[in-house]
N, C-alpha and C positions, 0 to 999 in steps of 0.2 A: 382877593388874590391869595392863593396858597402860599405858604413860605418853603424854600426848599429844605428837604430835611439833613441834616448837616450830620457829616461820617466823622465817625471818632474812631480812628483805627486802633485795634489791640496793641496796648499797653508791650512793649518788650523788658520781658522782667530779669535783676540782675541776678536772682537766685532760683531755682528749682520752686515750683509750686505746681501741683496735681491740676490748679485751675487755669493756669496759665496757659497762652497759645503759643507764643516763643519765649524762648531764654539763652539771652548770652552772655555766660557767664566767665567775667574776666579773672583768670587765676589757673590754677594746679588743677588739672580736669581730674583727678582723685577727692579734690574736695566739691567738684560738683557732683560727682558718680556717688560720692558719701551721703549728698540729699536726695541719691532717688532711691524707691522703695522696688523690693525684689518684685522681678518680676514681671515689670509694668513700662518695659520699653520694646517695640516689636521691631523695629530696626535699628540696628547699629551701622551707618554708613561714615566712613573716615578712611584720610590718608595721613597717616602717622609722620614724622621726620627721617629724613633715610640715612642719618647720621653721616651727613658727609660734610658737614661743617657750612652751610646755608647762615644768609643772614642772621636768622630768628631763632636759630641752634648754635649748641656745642658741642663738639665734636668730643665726643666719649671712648671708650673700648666698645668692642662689638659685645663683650662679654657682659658689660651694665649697661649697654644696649636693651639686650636680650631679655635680662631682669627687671629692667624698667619695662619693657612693653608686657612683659608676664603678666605684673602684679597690672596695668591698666586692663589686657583684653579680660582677667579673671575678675576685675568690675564689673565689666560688659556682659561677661555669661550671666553674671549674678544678675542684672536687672533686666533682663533677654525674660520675654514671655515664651511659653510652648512653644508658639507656631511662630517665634519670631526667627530673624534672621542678623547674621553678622558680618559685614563685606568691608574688606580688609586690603586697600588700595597701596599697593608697592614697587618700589622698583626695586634698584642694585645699588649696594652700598660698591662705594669705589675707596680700596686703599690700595695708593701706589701702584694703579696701571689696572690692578686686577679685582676683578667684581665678586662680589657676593650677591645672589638672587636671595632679596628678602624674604620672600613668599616659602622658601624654602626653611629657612631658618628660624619663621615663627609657627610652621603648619604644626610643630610636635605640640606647642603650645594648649593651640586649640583641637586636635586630639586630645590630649592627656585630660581637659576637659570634657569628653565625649562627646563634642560636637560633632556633627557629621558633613564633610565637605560635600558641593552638589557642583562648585564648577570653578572650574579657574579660569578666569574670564580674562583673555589679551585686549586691552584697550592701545590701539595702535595710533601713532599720529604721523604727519611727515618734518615737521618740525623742532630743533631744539636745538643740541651745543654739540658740533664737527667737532670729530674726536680723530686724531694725526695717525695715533698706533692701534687703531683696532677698528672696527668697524661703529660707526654712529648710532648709540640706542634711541631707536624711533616707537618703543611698547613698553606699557608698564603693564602691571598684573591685578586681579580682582580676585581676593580668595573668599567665596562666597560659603556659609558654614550655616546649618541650621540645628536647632536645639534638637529639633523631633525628628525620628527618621521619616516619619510618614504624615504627620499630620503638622504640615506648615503652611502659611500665605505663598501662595506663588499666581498670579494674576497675570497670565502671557497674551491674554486680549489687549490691555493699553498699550502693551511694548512690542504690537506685529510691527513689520516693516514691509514696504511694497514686493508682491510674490518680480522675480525674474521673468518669467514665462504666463503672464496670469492669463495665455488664453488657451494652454494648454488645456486637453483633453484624455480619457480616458479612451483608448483604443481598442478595447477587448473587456470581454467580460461583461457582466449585470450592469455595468456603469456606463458603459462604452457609449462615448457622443458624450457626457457630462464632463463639466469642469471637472479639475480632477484638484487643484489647489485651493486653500480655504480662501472666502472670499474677502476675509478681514485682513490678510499679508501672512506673510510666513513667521516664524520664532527666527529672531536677530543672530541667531547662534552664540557661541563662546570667544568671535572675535570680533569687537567693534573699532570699525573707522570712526574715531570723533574727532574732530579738531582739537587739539591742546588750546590752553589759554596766553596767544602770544601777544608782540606788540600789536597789532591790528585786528584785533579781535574785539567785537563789540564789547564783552565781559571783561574787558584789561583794567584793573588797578595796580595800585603798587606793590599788591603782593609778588615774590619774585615765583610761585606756584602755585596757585588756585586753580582749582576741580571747575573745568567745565560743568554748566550747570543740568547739561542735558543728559549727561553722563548721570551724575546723580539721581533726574528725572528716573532714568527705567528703573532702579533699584527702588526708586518711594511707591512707584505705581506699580509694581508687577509683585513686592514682598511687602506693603503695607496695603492699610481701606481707611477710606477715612476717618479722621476723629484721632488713629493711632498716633503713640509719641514715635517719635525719631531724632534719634541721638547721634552724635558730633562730637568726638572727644577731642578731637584737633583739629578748628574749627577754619581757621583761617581767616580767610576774607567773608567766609558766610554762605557759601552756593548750595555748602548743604540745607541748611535753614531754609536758606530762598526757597529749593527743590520743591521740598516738605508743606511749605504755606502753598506755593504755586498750585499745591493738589489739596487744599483744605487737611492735612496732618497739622498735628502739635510738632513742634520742633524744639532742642535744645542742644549747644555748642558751647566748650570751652576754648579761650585762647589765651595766653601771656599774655602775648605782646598787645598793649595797647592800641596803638593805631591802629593798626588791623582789628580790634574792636569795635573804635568808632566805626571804619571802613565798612564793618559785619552789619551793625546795625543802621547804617544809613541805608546799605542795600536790601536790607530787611523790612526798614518802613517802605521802599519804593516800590517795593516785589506787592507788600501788604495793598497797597493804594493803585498797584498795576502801572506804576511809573518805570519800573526797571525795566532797560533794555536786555534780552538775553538773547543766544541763539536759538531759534526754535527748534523743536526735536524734529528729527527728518530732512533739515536743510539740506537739500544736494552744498557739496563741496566746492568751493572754489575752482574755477577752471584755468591754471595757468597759459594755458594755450589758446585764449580764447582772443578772438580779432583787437589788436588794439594794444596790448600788454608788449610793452617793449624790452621788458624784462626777459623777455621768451628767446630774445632773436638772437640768434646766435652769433659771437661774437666773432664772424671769419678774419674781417682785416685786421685784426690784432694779431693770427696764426703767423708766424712767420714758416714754422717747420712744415712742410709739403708734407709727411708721414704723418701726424699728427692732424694737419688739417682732411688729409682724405680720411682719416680714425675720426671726425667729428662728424664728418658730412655724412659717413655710411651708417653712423649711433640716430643720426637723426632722418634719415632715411627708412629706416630700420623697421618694418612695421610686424609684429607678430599675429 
């Protein structure tokens, strides 16, 4: 009788090593960025703190803001290969009513390093924090920057998405009667619907903002191949990491905050042994309207106002 042969999953190491397959490394992600050698990380995927006073942060001036993320992303160019890439996940700093778009305020950054932007990518969601005096932000931003102007990973075959029309035909012409769209799905464009990470989200822990991990998925598969490192300077809960193993890459993240390190690396052996539950890439979306959802129903006999209730019944009438 054969005996089964017994998995011993890669080691999660607490410092930088070239041999290593993850690393997550708890402390000042300056002092991880100080153990890696130029040159030799081909993605940088992160979302920095947006300085508006969260748990896990302190609320600073915008101006040592500014300096602090300087001196981290000019780590990040430093160890950026050629053809590597740098995606730079932000929203809007909020003081007192009025927004700052981050994306704005670090792009001179990565210019004045001569990186070259290729896309500023809206990741849109429908959930998050009703805001009284302004309208509710439902998108954050992706500022995607490559070392090379011309010679970089970019791999748009793993990240098609199902064509609209795919029995469309060509109507005229040398083609005419042939499919006319690729048969692998179209390019995702510059705006992705993804689910955020709420309370009823498979991927929910107690970080109070963790990166969907699908989200991270296109950027490992479309700007890395495997074997490449992939780097995390604000690591969080880990979805980058996960991303990265999920596609056979090397990974490595920093974070402070301790729990959220255990939290990284528990999700990190589950993802390694295929225990993790994540959202899968491409899941259609929840359907609020769908039979059954009583959340949907419109709440008429609580209406007392007759204006107000014929203003609900014609919204929900309403069909475009």
């Amino acid at each position: 009788m054969k005996s089964e042969t017994k998995f011993d999953p890669p080691e999660i190491c607490d410092r930088f090593s070239p041999d290593a397959d993850a690393v997550i490394f708890q402390g000042d992600c300056l002092e991880l960025l100080r153990q890696v050698p130029d040159k030799s990380v081909q993605l940088v995927v992160t979302s920095p703190p947006y300085n508006i006073g969260k748990s896990y942060e302190k609320k600073i001036s915008l101006e040592t803001y500014y300096e602090q993320q300087k001196e981290v992303i000019e780590q990040c160019a430093r160890v950026l290969t050629d053809q590597g890439s740098i995606c730079w996940q932000v929203g809007n700093h909020v003081d007192n009513g009025a927004i700052i778009p981050l994306d704005t305020l670090l792009f001179p950054i990565f210019h004045n390093l001569g990186l070259v932007m290729r896309n500023r990518i809206v990741w849109c969601f429908e959930h998050g924090l009703h805001s009284s005096r302004r309208l509710s932000g439902r998108y954050e931003t992706v500022i995607w920057f490559t070392r090379n102007t011309k010679n970089y990973v970019f791999n748009l075959d793993p990240i098609r998405v199902p064509q609209k029309y795919p029995g469309k035909k060509y109507f005229k012409g040398p083609k005419a009667g042939q499919y006319s769209c690729n048969p692998l799905g179209k390019n995702p464009g510059d705006v992705w619907d993804i689910p955020n990470v709420k309370s009823n989200h498979v991927e929910k822990t107690e970080h109070p903002c963790q990166f969907p991990v699908e989200l991270i998925e296109r950027f490992v598969l479309s700007l890395s191949n495997k074997g490449d490192w992939v780097l995390d300077p604000y690591l969080g809960a880990g979805s980058s990491v996960i991303a990265a193993v999920k596609h056979q890459r090397k990974a490595m993240g920093a974070e402070i905050v301790e729990r959220y390190v255990e939290i990284a690396k528990e999700r990190t052996k589950a993802a390694i042994l295929g225990n993790l539950r994540t959202r899968p890439m491409g899941t259609p979306k929840y359907d609020p309207n769908q039979a059954g959802n009583k959340l949907t129903i419109a709440p008429w006999n609580n209406i007392q106002d007759e204006r107000q209730l014929r203003l609900l019944q014609s919204m929900a009438e309403y069909k475009p």
